[in-house]
Structures are given as C-alpha cells and as structure tokens.
SEMARPA-614208 format. One record per residue (C-alpha): residue in three letters; x, y, z; residue number from 1. Coordinates in nm, 4 decimals. Example, Ala and Ser with C-alpha at 12.3 -4.5 7.8 and 13.67 -1.06 7.14 Angstrom:
2
<nulo><type>Ala</type><px>1.2300</px><py>-0.4500</py><pz>0.7800</pz><seq>1</seq></nulo>
<nulo><type>Ser</type><px>1.3670</px><py>-0.1060</py><pz>0.7140</pz><seq>2</seq></nulo>
***
This chain:
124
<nulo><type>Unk</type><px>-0.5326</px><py>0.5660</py><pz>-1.7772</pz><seq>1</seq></nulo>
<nulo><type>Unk</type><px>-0.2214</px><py>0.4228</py><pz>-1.5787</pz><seq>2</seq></nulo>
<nulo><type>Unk</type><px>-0.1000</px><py>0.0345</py><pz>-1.5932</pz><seq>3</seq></nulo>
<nulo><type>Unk</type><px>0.0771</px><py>-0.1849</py><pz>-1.4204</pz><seq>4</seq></nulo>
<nulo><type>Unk</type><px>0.4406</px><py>-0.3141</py><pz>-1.4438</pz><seq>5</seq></nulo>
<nulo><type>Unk</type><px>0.3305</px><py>-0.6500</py><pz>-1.5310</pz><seq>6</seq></nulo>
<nulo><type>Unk</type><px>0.1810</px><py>-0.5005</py><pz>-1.8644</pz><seq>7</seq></nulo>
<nulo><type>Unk</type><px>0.5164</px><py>-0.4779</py><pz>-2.0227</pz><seq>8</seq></nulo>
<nulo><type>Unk</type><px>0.5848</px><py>-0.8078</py><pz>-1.9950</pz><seq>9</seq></nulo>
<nulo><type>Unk</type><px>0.2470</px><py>-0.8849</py><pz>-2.1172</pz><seq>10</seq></nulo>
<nulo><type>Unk</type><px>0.3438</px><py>-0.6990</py><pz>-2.4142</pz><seq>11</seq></nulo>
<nulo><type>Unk</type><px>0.6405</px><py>-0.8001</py><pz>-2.4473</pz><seq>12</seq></nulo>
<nulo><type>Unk</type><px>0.5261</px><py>-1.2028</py><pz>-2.4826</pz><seq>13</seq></nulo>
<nulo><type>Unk</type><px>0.2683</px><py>-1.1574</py><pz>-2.7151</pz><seq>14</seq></nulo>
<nulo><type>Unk</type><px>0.4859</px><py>-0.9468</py><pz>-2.9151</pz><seq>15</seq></nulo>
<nulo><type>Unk</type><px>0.7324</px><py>-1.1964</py><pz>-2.9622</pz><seq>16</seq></nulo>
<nulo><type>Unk</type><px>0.4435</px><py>-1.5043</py><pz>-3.0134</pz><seq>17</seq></nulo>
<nulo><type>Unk</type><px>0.3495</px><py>-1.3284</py><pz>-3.3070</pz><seq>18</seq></nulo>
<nulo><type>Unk</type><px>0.6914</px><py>-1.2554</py><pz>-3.4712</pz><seq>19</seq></nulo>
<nulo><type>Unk</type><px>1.0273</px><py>-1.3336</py><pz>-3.3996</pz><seq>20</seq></nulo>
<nulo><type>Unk</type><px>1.0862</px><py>-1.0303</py><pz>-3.6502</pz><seq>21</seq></nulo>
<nulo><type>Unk</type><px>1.4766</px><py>-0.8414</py><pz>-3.5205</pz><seq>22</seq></nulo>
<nulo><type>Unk</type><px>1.2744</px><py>-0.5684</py><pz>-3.4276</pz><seq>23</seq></nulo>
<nulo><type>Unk</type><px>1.0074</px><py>-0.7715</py><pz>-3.2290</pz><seq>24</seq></nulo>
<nulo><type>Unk</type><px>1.2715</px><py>-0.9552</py><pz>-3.0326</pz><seq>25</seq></nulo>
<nulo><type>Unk</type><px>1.4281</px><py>-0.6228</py><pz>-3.0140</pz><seq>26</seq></nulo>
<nulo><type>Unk</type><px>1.1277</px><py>-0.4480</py><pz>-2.8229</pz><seq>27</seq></nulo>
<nulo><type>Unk</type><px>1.0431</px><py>-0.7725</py><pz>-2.6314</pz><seq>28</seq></nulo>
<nulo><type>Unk</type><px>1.3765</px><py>-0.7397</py><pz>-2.4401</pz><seq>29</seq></nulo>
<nulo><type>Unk</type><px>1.3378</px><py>-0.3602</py><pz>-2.3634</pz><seq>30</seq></nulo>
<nulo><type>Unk</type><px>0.9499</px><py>-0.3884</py><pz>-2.2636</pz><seq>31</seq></nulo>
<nulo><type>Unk</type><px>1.0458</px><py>-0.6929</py><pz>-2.0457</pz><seq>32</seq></nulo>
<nulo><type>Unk</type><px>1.3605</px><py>-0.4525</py><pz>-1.9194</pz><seq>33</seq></nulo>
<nulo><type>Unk</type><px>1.1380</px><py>-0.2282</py><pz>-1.8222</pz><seq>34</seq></nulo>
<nulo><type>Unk</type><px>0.8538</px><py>-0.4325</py><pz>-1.6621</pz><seq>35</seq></nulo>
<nulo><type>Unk</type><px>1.1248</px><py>-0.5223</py><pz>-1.3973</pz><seq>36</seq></nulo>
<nulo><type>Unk</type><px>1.2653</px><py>-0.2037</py><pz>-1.4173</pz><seq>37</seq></nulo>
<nulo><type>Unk</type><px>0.9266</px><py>-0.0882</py><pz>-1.2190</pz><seq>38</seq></nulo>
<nulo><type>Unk</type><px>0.8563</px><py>-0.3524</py><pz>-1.0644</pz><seq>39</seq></nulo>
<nulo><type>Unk</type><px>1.2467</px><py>-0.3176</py><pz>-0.8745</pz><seq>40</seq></nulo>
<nulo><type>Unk</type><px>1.1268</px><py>0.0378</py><pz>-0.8325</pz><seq>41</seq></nulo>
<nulo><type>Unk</type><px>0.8406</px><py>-0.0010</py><pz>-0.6797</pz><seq>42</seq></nulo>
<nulo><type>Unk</type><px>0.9859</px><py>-0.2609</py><pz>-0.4484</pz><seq>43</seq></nulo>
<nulo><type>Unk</type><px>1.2374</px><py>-0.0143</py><pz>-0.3474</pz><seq>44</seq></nulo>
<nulo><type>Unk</type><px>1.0147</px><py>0.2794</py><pz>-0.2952</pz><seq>45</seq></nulo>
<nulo><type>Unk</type><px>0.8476</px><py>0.0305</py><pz>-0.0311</pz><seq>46</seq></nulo>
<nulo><type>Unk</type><px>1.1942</px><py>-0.0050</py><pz>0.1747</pz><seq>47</seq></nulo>
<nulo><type>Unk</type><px>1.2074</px><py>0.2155</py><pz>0.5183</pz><seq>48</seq></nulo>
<nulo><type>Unk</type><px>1.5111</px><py>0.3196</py><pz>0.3848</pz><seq>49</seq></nulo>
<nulo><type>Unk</type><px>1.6734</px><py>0.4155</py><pz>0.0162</pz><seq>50</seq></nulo>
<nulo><type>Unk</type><px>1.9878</px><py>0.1945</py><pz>-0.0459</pz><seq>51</seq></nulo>
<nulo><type>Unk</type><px>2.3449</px><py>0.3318</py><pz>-0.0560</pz><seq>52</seq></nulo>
<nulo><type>Unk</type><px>2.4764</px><py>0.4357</py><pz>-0.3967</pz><seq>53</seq></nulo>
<nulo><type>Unk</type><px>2.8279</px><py>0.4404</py><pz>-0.4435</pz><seq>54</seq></nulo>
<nulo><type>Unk</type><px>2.9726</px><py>0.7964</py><pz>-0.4784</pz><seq>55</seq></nulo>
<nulo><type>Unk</type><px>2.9786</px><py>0.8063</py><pz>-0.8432</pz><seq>56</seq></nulo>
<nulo><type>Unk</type><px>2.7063</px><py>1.0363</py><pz>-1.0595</pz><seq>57</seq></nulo>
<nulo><type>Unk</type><px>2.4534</px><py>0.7736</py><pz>-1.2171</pz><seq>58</seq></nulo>
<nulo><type>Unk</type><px>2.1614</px><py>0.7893</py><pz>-1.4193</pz><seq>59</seq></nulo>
<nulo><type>Unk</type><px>1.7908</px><py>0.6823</py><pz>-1.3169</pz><seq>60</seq></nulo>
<nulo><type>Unk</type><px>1.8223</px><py>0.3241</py><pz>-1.4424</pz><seq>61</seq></nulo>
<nulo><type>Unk</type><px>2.1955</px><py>0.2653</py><pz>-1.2861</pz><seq>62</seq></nulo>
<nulo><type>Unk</type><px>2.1102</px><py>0.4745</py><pz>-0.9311</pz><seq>63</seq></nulo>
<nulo><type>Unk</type><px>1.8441</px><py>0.2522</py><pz>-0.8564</pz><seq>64</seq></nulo>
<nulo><type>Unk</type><px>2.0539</px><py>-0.0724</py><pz>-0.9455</pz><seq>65</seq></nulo>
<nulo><type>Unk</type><px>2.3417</px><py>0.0346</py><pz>-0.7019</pz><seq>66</seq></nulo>
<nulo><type>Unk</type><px>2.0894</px><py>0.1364</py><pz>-0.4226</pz><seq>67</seq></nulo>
<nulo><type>Unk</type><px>1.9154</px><py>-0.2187</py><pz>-0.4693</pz><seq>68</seq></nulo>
<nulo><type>Unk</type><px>2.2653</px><py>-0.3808</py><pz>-0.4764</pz><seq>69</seq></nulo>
<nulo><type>Unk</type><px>2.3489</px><py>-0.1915</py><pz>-0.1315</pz><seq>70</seq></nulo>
<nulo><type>Unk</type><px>2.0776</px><py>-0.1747</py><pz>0.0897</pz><seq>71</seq></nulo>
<nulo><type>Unk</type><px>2.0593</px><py>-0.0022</py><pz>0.4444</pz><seq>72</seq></nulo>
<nulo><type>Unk</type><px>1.7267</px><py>-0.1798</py><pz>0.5580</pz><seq>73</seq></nulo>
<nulo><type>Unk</type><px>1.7849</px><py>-0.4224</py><pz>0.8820</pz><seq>74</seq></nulo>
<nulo><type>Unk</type><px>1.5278</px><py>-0.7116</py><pz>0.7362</pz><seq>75</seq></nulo>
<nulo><type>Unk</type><px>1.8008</px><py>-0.9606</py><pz>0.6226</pz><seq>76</seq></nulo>
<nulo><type>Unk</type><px>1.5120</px><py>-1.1148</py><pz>0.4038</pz><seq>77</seq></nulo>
<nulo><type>Unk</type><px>1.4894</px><py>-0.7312</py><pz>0.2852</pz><seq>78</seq></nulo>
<nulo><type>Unk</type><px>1.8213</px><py>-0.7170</py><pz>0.2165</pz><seq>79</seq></nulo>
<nulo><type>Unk</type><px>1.8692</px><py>-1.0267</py><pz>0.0000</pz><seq>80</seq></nulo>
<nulo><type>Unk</type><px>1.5579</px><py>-0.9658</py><pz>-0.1937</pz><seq>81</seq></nulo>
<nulo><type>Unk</type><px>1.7099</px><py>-0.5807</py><pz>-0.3247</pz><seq>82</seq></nulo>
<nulo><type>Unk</type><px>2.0066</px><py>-0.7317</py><pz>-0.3697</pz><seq>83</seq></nulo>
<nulo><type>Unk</type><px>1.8786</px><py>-0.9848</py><pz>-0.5842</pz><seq>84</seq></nulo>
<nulo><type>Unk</type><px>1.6658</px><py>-0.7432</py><pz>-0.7603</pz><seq>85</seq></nulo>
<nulo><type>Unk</type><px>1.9707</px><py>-0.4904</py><pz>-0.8454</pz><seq>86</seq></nulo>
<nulo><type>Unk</type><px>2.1857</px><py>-0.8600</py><pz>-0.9570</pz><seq>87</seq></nulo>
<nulo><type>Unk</type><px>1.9044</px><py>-0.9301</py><pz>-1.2018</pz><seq>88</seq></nulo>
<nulo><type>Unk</type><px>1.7931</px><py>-0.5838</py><pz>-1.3373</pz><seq>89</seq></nulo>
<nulo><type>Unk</type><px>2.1682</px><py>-0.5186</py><pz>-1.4064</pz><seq>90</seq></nulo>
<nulo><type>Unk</type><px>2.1944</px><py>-0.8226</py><pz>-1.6860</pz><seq>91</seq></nulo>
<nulo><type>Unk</type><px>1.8365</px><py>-0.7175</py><pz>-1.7623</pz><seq>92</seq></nulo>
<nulo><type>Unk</type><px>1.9632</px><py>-0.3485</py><pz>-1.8579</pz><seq>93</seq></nulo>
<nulo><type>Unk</type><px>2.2576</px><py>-0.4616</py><pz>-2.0279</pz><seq>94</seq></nulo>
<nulo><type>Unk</type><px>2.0426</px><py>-0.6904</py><pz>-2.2572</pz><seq>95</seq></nulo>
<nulo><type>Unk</type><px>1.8116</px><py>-0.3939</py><pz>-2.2850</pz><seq>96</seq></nulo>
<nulo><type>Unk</type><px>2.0774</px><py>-0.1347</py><pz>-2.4102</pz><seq>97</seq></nulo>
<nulo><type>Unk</type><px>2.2155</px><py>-0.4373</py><pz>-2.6521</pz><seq>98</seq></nulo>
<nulo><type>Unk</type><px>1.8368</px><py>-0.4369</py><pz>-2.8042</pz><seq>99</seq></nulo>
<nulo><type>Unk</type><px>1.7877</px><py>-0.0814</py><pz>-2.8326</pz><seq>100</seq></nulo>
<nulo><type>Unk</type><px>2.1747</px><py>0.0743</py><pz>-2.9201</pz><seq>101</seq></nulo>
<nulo><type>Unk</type><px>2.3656</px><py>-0.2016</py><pz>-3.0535</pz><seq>102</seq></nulo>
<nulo><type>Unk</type><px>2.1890</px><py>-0.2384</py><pz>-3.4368</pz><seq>103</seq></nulo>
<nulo><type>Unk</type><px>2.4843</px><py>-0.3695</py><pz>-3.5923</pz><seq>104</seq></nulo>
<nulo><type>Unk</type><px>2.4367</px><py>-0.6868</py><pz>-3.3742</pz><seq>105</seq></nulo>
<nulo><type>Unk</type><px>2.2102</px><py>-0.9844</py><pz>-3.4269</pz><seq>106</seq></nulo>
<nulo><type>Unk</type><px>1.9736</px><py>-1.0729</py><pz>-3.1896</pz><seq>107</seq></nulo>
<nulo><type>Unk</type><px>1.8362</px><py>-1.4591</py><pz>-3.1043</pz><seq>108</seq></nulo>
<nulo><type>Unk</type><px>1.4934</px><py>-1.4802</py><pz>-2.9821</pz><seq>109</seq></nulo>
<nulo><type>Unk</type><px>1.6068</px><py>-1.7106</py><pz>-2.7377</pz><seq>110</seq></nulo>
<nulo><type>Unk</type><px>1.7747</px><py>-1.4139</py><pz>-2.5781</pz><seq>111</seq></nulo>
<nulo><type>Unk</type><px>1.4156</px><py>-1.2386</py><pz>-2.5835</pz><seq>112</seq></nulo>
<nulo><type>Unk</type><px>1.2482</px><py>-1.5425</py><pz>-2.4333</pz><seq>113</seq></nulo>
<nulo><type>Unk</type><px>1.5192</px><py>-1.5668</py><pz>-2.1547</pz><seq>114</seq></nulo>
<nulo><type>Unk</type><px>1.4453</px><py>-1.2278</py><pz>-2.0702</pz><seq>115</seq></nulo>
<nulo><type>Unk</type><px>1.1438</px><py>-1.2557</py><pz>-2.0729</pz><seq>116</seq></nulo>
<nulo><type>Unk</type><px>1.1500</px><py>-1.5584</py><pz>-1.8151</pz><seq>117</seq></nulo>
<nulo><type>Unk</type><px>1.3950</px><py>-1.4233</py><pz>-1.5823</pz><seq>118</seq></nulo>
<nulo><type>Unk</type><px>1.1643</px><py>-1.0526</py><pz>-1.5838</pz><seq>119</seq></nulo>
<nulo><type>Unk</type><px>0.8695</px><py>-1.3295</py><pz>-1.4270</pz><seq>120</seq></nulo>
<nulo><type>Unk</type><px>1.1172</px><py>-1.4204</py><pz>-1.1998</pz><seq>121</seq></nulo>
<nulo><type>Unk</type><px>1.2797</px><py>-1.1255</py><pz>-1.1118</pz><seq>122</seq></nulo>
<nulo><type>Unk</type><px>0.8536</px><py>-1.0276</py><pz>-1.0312</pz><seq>123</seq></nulo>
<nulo><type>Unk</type><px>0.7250</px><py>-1.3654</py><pz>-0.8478</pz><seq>124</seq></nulo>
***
C-alpha cells in the first residue's frame, strides 16, 4: 500500500480537530512537516537538473532545502517556485524539530494550525 504526500496533512488536520492535546499539536506539526517535506521532494525530483548545495555535509532533510534554495534549472518560473519551496520547508523543519525535540517547550495549537495552512500552501 503506498500514499500520497497530501495524506499527512490529512492526518495531521483531523488529528488536531479532535484534540488540541500537546502531543496532538505536537504530531500535527511534524505530519504537516513532512507532507511538504515530499511534496518539495517530489517537485525537485521533477527538475532537469538537481539544485546546488553549498559545500557543507548535510543531512536528507537540510540537502534538499539548500538544493531547492539554489537551483540550476533555466525556467525562471522554475527557479522561483524551488526557491520558494526550500524558504518555506526551512521554517516548516524548524517548527518540526521544535515539536518533536524540544519537550521542555509549550506548544500553541495556533502554531499547529499555521503549519498546517502554510503546508496547503507550500502544496497548491
């Protein structure tokens, strides 16, 4: 069985309509995180050409947010959209690694449903 990106998101809004629980606004920011994360991916993988990293060792999540940010395609409308993409999933990750490592911080739902909104952005 596979799914699709948008299924995160999914999750990630009816989650939070049924609880605004910590940990439900916790896992409706790093579902939502994620929904964009593969939806940025995917968008990538569809380029001619891979962006530019800087020079610097990243991980998965950080790679793909510097090639977005620094793309080598010509298509100027190409161009604006990754960089857009990498803008966006970069304050999307760092809300996601607030949710998931930061436990000694309170978390608003507000910040969840923010996420959550600028993840159907980041997708339309």
């Amino acid at each position: 069985m596979s799914i699709n990106y948008r299924a995160f998101v999914d999750y990630a809004r009816q989650n939070l309509k049924a609880s605004h629980s910590e940990i439900s606004v916790r896992c409706a920011i790093s579902r939502a995180y994620y929904s964009a994360y593969h939806h940025a991916f995917q968008f990538h993988a569809s380029l001619p050409s891979p962006g530019s990293p800087s020079p610097e060792n990243y991980g998965r999540h950080e790679l793909l947010i510097q090639q977005l940010i620094n793309p080598t395609v010509p298509s100027q409308s190409d161009r604006l959209k990754s960089r857009s993409l990498g803008y966006i999933l970069r304050i999307l990750k760092g809300r996601r690694m607030k949710a998931d490592y930061q436990l000694d911080l309170d978390i608003a739902p507000s910040e969840a449903h923010q996420t959550i909104i600028e993840t159907d952005r980041l997708m339309s």
